[in-house]
C-alpha positions as CSV (number, residue, x, y, z in Angstrom):
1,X,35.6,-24.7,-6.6
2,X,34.7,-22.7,-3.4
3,X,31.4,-22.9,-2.4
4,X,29.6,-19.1,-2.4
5,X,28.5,-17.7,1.6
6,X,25.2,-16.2,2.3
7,X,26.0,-12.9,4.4
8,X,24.3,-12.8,7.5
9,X,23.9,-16.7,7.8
10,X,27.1,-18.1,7.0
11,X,25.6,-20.6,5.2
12,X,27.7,-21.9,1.8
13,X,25.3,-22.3,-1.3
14,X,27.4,-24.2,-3.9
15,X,27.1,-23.7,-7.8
16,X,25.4,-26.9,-8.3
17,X,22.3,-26.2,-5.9
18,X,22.2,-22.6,-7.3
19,X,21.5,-23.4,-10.5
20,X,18.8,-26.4,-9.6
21,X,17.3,-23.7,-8.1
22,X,17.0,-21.6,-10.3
23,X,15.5,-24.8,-12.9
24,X,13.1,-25.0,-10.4
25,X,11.8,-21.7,-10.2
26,X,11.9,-21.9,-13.9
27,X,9.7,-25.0,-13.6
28,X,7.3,-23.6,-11.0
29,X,6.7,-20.5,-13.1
30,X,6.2,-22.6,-16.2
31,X,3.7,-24.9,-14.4
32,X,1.9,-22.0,-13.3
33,X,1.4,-20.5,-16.3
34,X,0.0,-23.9,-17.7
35,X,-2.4,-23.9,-14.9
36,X,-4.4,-20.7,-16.3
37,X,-7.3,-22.5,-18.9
38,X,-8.3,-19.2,-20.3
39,X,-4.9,-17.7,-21.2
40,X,-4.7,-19.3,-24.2
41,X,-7.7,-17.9,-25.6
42,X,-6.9,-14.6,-24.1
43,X,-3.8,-15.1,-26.6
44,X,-6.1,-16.3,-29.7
45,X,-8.2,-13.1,-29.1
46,X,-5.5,-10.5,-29.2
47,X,-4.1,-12.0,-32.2
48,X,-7.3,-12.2,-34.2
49,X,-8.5,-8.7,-33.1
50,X,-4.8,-7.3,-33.9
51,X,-4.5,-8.5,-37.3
52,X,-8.6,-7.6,-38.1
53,X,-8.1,-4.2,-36.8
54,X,-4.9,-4.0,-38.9
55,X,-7.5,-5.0,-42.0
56,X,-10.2,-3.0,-41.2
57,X,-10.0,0.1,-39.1
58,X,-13.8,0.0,-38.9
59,X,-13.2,-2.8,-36.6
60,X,-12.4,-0.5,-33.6
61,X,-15.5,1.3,-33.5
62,X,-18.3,1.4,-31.3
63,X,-20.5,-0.4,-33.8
64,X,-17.8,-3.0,-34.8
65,X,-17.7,-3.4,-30.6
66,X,-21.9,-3.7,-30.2
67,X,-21.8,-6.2,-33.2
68,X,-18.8,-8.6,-31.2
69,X,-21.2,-8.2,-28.1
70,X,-24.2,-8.9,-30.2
71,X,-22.4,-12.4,-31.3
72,X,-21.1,-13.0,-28.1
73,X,-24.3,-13.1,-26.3
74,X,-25.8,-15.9,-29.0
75,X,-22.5,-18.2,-28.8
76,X,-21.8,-17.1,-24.8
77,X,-25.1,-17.7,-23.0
78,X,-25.2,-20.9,-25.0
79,X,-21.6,-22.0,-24.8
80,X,-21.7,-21.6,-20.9
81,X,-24.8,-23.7,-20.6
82,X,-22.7,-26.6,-22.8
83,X,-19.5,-26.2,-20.7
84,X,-21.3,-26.6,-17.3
85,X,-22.6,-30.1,-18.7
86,X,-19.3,-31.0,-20.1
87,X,-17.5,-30.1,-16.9
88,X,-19.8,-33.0,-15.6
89,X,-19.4,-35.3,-18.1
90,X,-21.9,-35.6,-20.6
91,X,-23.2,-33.3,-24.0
92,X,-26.1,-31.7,-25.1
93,X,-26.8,-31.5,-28.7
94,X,-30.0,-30.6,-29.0
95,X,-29.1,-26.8,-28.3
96,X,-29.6,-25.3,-31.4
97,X,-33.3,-27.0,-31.7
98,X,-34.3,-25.7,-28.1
99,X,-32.8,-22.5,-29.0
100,X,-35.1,-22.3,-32.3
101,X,-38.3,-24.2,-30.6
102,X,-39.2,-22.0,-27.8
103,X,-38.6,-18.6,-29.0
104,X,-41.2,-20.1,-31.7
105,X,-43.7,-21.0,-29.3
106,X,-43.3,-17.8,-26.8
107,X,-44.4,-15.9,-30.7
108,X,-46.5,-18.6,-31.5
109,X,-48.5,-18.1,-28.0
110,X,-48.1,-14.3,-27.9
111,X,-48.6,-13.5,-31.2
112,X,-50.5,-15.5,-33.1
113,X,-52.7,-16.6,-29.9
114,X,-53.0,-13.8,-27.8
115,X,-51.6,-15.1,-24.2
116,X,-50.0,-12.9,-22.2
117,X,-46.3,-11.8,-23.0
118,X,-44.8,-12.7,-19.5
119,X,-46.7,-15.9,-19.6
120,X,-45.7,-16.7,-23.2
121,X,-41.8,-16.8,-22.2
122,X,-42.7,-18.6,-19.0
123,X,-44.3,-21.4,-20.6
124,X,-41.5,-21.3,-23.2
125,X,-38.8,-21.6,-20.5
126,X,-40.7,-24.2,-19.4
127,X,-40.6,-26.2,-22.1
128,X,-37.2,-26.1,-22.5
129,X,-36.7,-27.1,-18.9
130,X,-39.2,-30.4,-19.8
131,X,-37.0,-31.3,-22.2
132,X,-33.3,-31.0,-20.7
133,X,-35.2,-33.5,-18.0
134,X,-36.1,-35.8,-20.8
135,X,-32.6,-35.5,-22.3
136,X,-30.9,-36.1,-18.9
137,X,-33.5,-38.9,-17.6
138,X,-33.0,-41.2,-20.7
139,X,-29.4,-40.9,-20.4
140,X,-29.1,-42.0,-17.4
141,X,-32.2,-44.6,-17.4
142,X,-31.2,-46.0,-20.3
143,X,-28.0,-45.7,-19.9
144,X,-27.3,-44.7,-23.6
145,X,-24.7,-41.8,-24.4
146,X,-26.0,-38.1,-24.2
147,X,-24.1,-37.4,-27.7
148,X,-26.9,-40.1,-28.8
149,X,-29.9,-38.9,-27.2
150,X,-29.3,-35.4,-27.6
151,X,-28.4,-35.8,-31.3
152,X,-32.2,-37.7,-31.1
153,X,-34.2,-35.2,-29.3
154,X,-32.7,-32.5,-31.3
155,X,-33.8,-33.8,-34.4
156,X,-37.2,-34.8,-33.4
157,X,-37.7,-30.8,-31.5
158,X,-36.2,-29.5,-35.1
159,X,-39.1,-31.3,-36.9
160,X,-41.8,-29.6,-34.2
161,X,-40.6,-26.6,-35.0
162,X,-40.9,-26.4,-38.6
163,X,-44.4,-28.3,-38.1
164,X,-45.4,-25.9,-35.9
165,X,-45.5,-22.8,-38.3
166,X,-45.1,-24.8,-41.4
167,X,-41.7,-23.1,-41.6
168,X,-42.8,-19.7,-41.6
169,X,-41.1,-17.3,-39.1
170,X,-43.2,-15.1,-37.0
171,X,-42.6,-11.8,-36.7
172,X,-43.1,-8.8,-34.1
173,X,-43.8,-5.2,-34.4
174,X,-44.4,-3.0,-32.2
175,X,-43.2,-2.3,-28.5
176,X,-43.1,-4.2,-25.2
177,X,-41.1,-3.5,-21.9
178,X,-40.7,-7.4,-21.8
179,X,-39.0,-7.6,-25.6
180,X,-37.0,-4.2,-24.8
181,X,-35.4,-5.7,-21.6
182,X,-34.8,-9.0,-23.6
183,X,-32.6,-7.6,-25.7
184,X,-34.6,-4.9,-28.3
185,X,-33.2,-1.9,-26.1
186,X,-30.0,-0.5,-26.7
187,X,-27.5,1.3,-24.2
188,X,-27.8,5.1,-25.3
189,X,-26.2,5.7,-28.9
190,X,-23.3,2.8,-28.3
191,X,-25.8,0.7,-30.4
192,X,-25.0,-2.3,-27.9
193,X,-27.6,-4.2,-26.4
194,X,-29.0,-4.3,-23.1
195,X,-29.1,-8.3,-23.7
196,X,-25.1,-7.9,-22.7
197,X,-26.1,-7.2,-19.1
198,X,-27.9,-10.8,-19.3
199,X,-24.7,-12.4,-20.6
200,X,-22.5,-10.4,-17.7
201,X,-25.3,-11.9,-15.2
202,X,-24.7,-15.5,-16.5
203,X,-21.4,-15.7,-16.4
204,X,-21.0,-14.2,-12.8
205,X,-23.4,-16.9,-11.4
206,X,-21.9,-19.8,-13.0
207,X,-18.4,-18.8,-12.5
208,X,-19.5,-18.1,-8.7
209,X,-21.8,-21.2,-8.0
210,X,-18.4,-23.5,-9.7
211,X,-15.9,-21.8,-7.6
212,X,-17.4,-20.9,-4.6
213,X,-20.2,-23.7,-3.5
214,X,-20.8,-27.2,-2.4
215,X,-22.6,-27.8,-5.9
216,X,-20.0,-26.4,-8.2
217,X,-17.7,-29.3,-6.9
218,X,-20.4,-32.2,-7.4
219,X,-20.2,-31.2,-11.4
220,X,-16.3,-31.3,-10.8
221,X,-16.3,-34.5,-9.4
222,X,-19.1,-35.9,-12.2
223,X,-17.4,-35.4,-14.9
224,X,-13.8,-36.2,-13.1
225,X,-14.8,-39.5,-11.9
226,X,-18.6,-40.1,-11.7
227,X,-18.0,-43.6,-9.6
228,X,-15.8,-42.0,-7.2
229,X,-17.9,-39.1,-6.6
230,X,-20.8,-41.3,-5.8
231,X,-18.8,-43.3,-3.3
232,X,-18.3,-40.0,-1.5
233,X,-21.8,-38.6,-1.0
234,X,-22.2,-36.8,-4.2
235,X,-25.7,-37.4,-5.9
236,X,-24.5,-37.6,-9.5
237,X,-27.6,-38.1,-11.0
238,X,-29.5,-35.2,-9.2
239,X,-26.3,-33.0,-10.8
240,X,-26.0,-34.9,-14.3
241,X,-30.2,-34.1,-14.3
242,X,-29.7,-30.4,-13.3
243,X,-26.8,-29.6,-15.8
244,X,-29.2,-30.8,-18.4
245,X,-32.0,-28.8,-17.7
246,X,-29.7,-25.9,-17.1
247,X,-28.0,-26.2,-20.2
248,X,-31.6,-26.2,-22.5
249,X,-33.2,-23.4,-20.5
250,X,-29.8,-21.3,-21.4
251,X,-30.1,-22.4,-25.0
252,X,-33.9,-21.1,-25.2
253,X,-33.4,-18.0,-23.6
254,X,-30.3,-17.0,-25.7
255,X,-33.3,-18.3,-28.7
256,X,-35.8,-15.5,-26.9
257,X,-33.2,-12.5,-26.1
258,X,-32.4,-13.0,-30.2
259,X,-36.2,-13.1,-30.5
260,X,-36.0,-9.9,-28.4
261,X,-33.2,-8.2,-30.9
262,X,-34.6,-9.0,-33.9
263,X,-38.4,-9.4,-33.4
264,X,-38.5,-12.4,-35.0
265,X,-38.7,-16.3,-34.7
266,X,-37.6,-18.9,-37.3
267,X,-37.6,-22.7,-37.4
268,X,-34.5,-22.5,-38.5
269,X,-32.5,-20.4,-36.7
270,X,-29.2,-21.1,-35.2
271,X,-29.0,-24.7,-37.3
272,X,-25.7,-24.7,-36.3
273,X,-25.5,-23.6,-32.6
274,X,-24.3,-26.9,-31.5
275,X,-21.6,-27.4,-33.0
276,X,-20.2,-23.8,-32.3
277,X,-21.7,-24.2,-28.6
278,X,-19.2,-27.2,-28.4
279,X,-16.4,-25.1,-29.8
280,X,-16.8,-22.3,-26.9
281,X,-17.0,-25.1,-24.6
282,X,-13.8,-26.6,-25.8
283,X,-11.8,-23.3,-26.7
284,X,-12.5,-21.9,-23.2
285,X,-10.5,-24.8,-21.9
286,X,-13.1,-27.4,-21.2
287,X,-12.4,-30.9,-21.7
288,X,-14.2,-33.4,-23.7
289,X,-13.6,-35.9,-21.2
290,X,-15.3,-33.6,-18.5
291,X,-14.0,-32.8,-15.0
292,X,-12.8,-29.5,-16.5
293,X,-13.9,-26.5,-17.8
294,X,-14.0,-22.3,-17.6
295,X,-16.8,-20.3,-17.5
296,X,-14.9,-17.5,-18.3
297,X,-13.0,-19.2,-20.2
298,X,-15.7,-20.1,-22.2
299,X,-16.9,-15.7,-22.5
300,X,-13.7,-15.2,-24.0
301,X,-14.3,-18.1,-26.5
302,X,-17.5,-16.4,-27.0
303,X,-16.6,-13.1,-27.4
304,X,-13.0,-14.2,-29.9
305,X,-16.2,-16.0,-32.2
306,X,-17.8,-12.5,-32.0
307,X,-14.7,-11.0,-33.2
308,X,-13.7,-13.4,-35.9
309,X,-17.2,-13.1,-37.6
310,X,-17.9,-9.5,-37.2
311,X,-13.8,-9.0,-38.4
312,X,-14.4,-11.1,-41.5
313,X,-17.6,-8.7,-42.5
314,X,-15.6,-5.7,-41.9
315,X,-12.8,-7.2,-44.2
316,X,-15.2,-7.5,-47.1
317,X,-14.5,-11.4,-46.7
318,X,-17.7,-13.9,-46.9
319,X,-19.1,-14.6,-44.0
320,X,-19.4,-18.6,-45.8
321,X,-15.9,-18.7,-44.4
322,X,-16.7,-18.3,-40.7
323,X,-17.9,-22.3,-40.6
324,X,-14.3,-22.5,-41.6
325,X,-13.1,-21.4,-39.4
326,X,-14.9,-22.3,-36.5
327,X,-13.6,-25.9,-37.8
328,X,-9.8,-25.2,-37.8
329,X,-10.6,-23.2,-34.4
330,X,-12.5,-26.4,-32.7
331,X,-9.2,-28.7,-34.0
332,X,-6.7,-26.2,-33.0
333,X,-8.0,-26.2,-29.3
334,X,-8.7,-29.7,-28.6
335,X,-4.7,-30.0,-29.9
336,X,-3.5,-27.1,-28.0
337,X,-5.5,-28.4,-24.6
338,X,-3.9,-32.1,-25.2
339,X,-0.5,-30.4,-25.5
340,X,-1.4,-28.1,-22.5
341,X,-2.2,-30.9,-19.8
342,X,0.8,-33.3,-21.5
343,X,3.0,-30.1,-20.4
344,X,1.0,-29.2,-17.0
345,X,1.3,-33.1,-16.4
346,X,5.1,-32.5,-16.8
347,X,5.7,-30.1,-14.6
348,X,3.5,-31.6,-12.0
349,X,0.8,-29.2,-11.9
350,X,-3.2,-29.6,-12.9
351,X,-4.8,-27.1,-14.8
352,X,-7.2,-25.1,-13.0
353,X,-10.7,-25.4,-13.5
């Protein structure tokens, strides 16, 4: 068979080497596609918001929007927290207790002792710094697993803070431009929250200091290979240490913006956080194994929880069912991911972080 000329070259292309070609654009679009970590929560959350807005045509309001934000911000500012540590290689389960302990004590100081407001969430953030330090020094002092300690600290801060009340809540009233620019304002009539904007201004750091610094590759590196980042400069420990702190102030401020919403603390607030912090983390196309992750990734996790429970209210379903199916989501990802880097691997491509 005759080969096929190229005008203006004279060159013969032959059938065979046209269509291997054309396989390999195939491939190279494929593996590009593979390399995206957030489209396939992109995909989850047009799906779920399709068929709850087919269920409930309340669900594309304003006020169905403002309660999805009002969600996203509790799992989001958390979530992000958690995926920067897992990026690096380690977990943090003591979330949900930090993010019920210090709003506690910012009302406990404030309220029922009179300090200053400002000082009150200070002190509180401060706390919560203290003890992502203790979380990240005896994990790597003792060299015991942070899925360990964490799960340790967590329950020991959950006991302090039914102690400290004796499992009463305490409760706010009144007004303060410190609880209003937490989170008790809202933007006009849209009924969303101001505490959105903190959420926005999160993400945009993170995502920036990842992509765009010196210190966003050092978590890379920890959680990719933790020996041979340290044979190439990077201080591991000095990251690992910071990720930890940076995940339990983010889990007490999301615990004080709520705090902020609702004017109110309680022991036992957000009993669960971990877990679903874990599923954002994981959803959003970070890895268990660490050395990968997406902070926007991780948003959109965030903001497809939002939907799912605020969907499930407007449906008239229980909300009993949302643990559920926070469950089959948490499954579904980590099998989805696995399939995802089998199929990047394939095609020769990593998945982008």
């Amino acid at each position: 068979m005759e080969g096929v000329t190229s005008q203006g070259t004279g060159a013969v292309t032959e059938p065979g080497a046209t269509r291997s070609l054309g396989r390999s654009s195939l491939v190279s679009m494929l593996a590009r596609v593979f390399a995206v970590q957030e489209l396939g929560v992109l995909a989850a959350g047009l799906v779920i918001g399709g068929v709850f807005a087919f269920l409930s045509p309340e669900f594309l309001t304003m006020a169905s929007a403002g309660s999805i934000l009002a969600s996203a911000v509790q799992f989001g500012i958390v979530g992000v927290g958690v995926t920067v540590l897992m990026i690096a290689g380690e977990f943090d389960l003591s979330v949900a207790s930090v993010y019920s302990l210090c709003p506690l004590v910012m009302a406990w100081l404030w309220i029922d002792h009179g300090v200053n407001v400002f000082l009150s969430l200070t002190l509180a953030l401060a706390l919560a710094a203290s003890i992502g330090a203790i979380n990240g020094l005896a994990t790597l002092l003792l060299n015991i697993p942070s899925f360990i300690i964490t799960l340790a600290t967590g329950l020991f801060w959950a006991g302090v803070s039914l102690n400290l009340t004796g499992g009463y809540p305490i409760s706010y009233f009144g007004t303060s431009p410190v609880m209003s620019w937490l989170g008790a304002a809202e933007m006009g009539s849209s009924k969303i929250s101001v505490s959105i904007f903190w959420l926005v201004a999160i993400v945009v750091i993170l995502a920036s200091v990842l992509r765009m610094t010196a210190t966003g590759n050092w978590v890379f590196a920890c959680g990719g290979d933790g020996r041979a980042a340290r044979a190439m400069g990077v201080p591991v420990a000095v990251v690992k240490l910071g990720c930890f702190i940076l995940s339990s102030v983010l889990a007490a401020f999301t615990g004080i913006v709520q705090f902020g919403s609702f004017g109110s603390a309680t022991p036992t607030q957000g009993s669960d956080l971990a877990l679903t912090a874990l599923v954002v983390a994981v959803v959003g196309g970070g890895s268990l194994m660490g050395g990968r992750g997406s902070i926007v990734g991780a948003l959109l996790a965030a903001i497809v929880l939002g939907m799912s429970y605020t969907g499930l209210v407007l449906s008239g379903v229980s909300t009993t069912w949302f643990q559920s199916f926070v469950g089959f989501l948490l499954l579904f990802a980590v099998i989805m991911n696995l399939r995802m880097e089998r199929l990047g691997a394939r095609f020769g491509v990593i998945r982008k972080s």
